[in-house]
Structures are given as structure tokens and as C-alpha cells.
N, C-alpha and C positions, 0 to 999 in steps of 0.2 A: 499558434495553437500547439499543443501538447499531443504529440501521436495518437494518447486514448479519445483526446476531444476529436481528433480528426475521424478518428474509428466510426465514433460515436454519429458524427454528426454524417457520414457518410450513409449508418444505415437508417438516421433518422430520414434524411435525401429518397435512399431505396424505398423505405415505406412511405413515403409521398409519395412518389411517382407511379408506385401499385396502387395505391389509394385514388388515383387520379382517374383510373377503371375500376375498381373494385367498388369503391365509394361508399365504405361499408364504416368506416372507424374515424374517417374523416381527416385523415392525416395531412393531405395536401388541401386543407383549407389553412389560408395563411393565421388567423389565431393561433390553431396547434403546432402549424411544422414552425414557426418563427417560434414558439414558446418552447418549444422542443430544443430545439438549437444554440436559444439563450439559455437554457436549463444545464445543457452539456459542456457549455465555451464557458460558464461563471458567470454570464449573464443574463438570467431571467428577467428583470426587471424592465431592461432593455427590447428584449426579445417579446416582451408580454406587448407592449407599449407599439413598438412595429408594426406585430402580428395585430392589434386591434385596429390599426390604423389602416394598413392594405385588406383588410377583411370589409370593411367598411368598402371602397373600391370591388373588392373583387363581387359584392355582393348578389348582383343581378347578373354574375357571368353563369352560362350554364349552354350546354351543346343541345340544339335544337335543329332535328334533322339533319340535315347533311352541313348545317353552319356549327364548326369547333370554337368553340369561345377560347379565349385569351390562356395560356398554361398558368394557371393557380399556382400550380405545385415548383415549377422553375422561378415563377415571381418572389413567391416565397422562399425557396432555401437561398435562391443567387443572393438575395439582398439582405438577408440575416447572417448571412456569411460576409460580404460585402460590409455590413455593419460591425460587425466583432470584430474584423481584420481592421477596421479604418480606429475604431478605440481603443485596442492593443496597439495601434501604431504612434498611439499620443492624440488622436482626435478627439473633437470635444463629443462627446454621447449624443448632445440634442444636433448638432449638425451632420455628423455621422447619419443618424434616425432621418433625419430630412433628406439628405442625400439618397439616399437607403432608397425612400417611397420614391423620390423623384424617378428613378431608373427600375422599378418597380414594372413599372408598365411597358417601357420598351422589350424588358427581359419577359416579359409573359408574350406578349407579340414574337420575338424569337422564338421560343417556344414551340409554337406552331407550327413549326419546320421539323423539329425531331418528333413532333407528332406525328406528321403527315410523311414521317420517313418510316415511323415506328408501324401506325398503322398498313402502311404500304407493305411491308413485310409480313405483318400477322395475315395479310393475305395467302401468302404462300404459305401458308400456316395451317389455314383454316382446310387447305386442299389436302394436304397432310392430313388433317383429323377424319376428312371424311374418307379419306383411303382405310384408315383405323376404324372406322365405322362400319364399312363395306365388308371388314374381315374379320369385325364381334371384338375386335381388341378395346376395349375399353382402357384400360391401361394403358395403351399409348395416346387414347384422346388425353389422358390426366395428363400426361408426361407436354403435349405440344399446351396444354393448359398453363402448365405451371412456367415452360418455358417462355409463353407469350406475357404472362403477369411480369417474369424474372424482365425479359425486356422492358419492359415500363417503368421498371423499378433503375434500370440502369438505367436511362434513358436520362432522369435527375441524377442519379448517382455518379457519373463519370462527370457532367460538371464541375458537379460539387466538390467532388474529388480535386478538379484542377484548380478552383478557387482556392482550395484549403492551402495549396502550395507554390500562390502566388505571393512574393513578400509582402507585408506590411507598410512597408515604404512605397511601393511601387501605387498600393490600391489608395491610400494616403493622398500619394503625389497628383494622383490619376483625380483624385474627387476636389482635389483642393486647385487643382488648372480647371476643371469647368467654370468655364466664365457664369455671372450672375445672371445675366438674361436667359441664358438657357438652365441652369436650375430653378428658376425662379417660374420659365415658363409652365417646365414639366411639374414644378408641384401647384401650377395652377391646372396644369392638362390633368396632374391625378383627381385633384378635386371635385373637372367635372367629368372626370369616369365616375367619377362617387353618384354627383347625383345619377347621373347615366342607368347607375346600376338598381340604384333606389327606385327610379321611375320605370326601368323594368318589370323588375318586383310587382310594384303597384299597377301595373297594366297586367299583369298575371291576374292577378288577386284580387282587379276592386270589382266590387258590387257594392248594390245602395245599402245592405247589411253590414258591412265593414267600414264605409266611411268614416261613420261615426267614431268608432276607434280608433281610426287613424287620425282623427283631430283632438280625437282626447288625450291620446300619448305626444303630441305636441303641447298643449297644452301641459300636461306634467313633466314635461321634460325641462323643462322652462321654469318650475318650483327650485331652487338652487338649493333649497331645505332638504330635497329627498336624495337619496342616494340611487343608486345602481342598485343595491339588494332593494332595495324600497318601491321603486322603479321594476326591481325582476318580479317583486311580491304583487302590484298591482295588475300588471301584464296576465301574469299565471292565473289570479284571480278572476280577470274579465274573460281571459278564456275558457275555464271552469264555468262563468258565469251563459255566458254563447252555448255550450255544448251542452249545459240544464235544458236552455230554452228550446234548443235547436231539438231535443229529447220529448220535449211537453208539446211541441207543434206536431211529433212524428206520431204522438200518442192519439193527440185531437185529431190528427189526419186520420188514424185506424178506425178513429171511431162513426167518419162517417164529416168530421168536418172536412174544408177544404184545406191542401197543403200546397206551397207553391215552390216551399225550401229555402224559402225565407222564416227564420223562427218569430222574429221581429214584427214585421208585415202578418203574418199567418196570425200570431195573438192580437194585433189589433186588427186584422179582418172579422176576425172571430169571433169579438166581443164587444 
């Protein structure tokens, strides 16, 4: 890669890794930082493709109480770097890509490790601020603020940094010696993190109001005629359509019918 690609994709790294506490702009979910990184190496296409494919995987990760889910943000930059470097070196793009997801998941499991180093330190951090607290400095709680974000942000960035200036041959050599059985495993291990992550999701989220949509967007996903916009058009549509309803139960509850916060249930109790 070309020094400004490397710049580039170093600070795209940086804002992953704040993004990964921040969680504001969404950077270190793998659709944007892998589309980010394709966008800056000359390959988008690539990077688009990746990024939808570990997004899918990363889907149902998310930190619940004291359990750190899997690093998004290192799965994502390591293996978009990881990918660029192995098709700059003469790889083929779709084995590259496959390769890419396969170590995908182990690289987010490492991860873990500069988290739980990272976090360890914002502790003696956090003592700092309340000492800045104690003495109306507002101003130095900003200062251990931004410090502690800057940490997070290095935290993907000096990886990423060392990827960029691993050879081409080397990363090549490296993905083309994994024997078949073990890639082959890991992208069936990524697979089912996928559903893993999906059934997540849907233990968050089901109740007897949603089901129903969840089998209706199987059902059109399954139409080969419709597209993704067609598919985003419908989605958007039934949730516009949920939020009327859920609006008209809130209204007949005011008035003295019953509400149970089912909008669904509530109009057919109702009537």
C-alpha cells in the first residue's frame, strides 16, 4: 500500500477503536470500518462485500454487564487489511475475502486482551478524574476524557499500523499454507457465529407482536424478484405500519380502553 493509503487506513483503525466506546457514529461495526478501508486501499468493492459478510457474524455481539463481547473493531480493520494485502500480492479477491472472514473470529477473540488491558488502565484513569473533581478542575476531567477515548483509538491503531507493514508475500504465503481443513472449518465456525448472533438478536427482541414479522421477512427474502432496496422499502414500511398501530392502542388506552402494549392484541381485544 501507498504511505497515504496507510495514513489513511491507520486513522480509519483510530476511529474504530473510539467508536468501539463512543458508539456514536458506528465506525467499528464491520460494514463501515471494512468499507472504509476498501474505499482508501482502491478497494471498495471488496471491502463492501467483507464488511457485509462479518456484520452478519458480528451481529448479536454486544457487552452485557460485566461479559465483553468479541472486538468488532480489531475483527474488522485486521481482516480488511489482511484482505487488501493478500490481493495486492496477486491473490485471488474471492479467496482472499474467504480467508479474510475465516480469521475474522479468532482476531476478535484476541481482541479481548487489549480490551481488558485497555480497560485496566482507564482505571487509574478514572482516579485521576475524580482527584480533578475534588479540586472543580473540570478541565483536567476533559483532558483524562480525551486521553482515555485517544487510548481506544490506539488500542486498533498500532495493529493496524503493524499489518500495513507486513509484506505482501509474507501475508500471501501465510494464508495460502493454511491447510483446507482448518479454513474450511473456521468458515463453517464463522457461520454459526452468524446464526449464534441472529438467535441472540431474536431472544432480545421476540414477543408474540414481532413474530409475525419475522416470518414475513423470511418469506420475502426468499422472492428472488425483489431486491435489497425493495426488501429495505418493505421493512421501513411495516415498521411505519407497527408504530401507527402501536400509536392507535396508546390512544384507545387513554381513553379508558385496555392497553397491554401489544398494539396488535389491544385492537383485537378491543373490538
Amino acid at each position: 500500500m501507498s504511505p497515504i493509503s496507510v495514513l489513511l487506513v491507520i486513522i480509519v483503525a483510530f476511529l474504530a477503536g473510539m467508536e468501539g466506546i463512543l458508539d456514536e457514529w458506528e465506525f467499528h461495526q464491520p460494514l463501515v470500518a471494512c468499507t472504509l478501508i476498501g474505499l482508501v486501499t482502491g478497494h471498495p468493492s471488496e471491502g463492501i462485500l467483507l464488511g457485509g459478510s462479518l456484520q452478519m457474524i458480528a451481529l448479536g455481539w454486544a457487552n452485557i454487564g460485566a461479559a465483553v463481547a468479541p472486538d468488532a473493531a480489531l475483527a474488522s480493520v485486521a481482516s480488511a487489511i489482511l484482505m487488501v494485502i493478500a490481493i495486492n500480492g496477486g491473490s485471488d479477491p474471492t479467496e482472499a475475502m474467504t480467508t479474510s472472514i475465516a480469521v475474522a473470529v479468532p482476531l476478535s477473540v484476541a481482541g479481548l486482551f487489549l480490551t481488558m488491558v485497555c480497560r485496566t488502565i482507564a482505571t487509574a484513569m478514572v482516579h485521576g478524574m475524580d482527584k480533578c473533581a475534588e479540586n472543580d478542575d473540570m478541565a483536567g476531567i476533559e483532558r483524562w476524557q480525551i486521553v482515555a477515548i485517544c487510548m481506544q483509538g490506539a488500542r486498533i491503531a498500532i495493529p493496524a499500523a503493524a499489518l500495513c507493514f507486513i509484506p505482501g508475500d509474507a501475508v500471501t504465503a501465510a494464508l495460502n499454507a493454511m491447510p483446507d481443513w482448518l479454513s474450511k472449518g473456521m468458515e463453517v465456525g464463522g457461520g454459526m457465529v452468524c446464526c449464534v448472533g441472529y438467535a441472540m438478536v431474536i431472544n432480545m427482541m421476540a414477543t408474540k407482536e414481532v413474530w409475525p414479522f419475522f416470518a414475513l421477512g423470511f418469506v420475502l427474502a426468499a422472492i428472488s424478484q425483489l431486491t435489497l432496496i425493495a426488501l429495505g422499502v418493505i421493512g421501513l414500511s411495516l415498521a411505519f405500519i407497527y408504530l401507527g398501530l402501536k400509536e392507535y392502542a396508546k390512544q384507545n388506552g387513554g381513553s379508558g380502553a385496555v392497553s397491554s402494549g401489544d398494539p396488535l392484541g389491544d385492537i383485537i381485544d378491543n373490538y
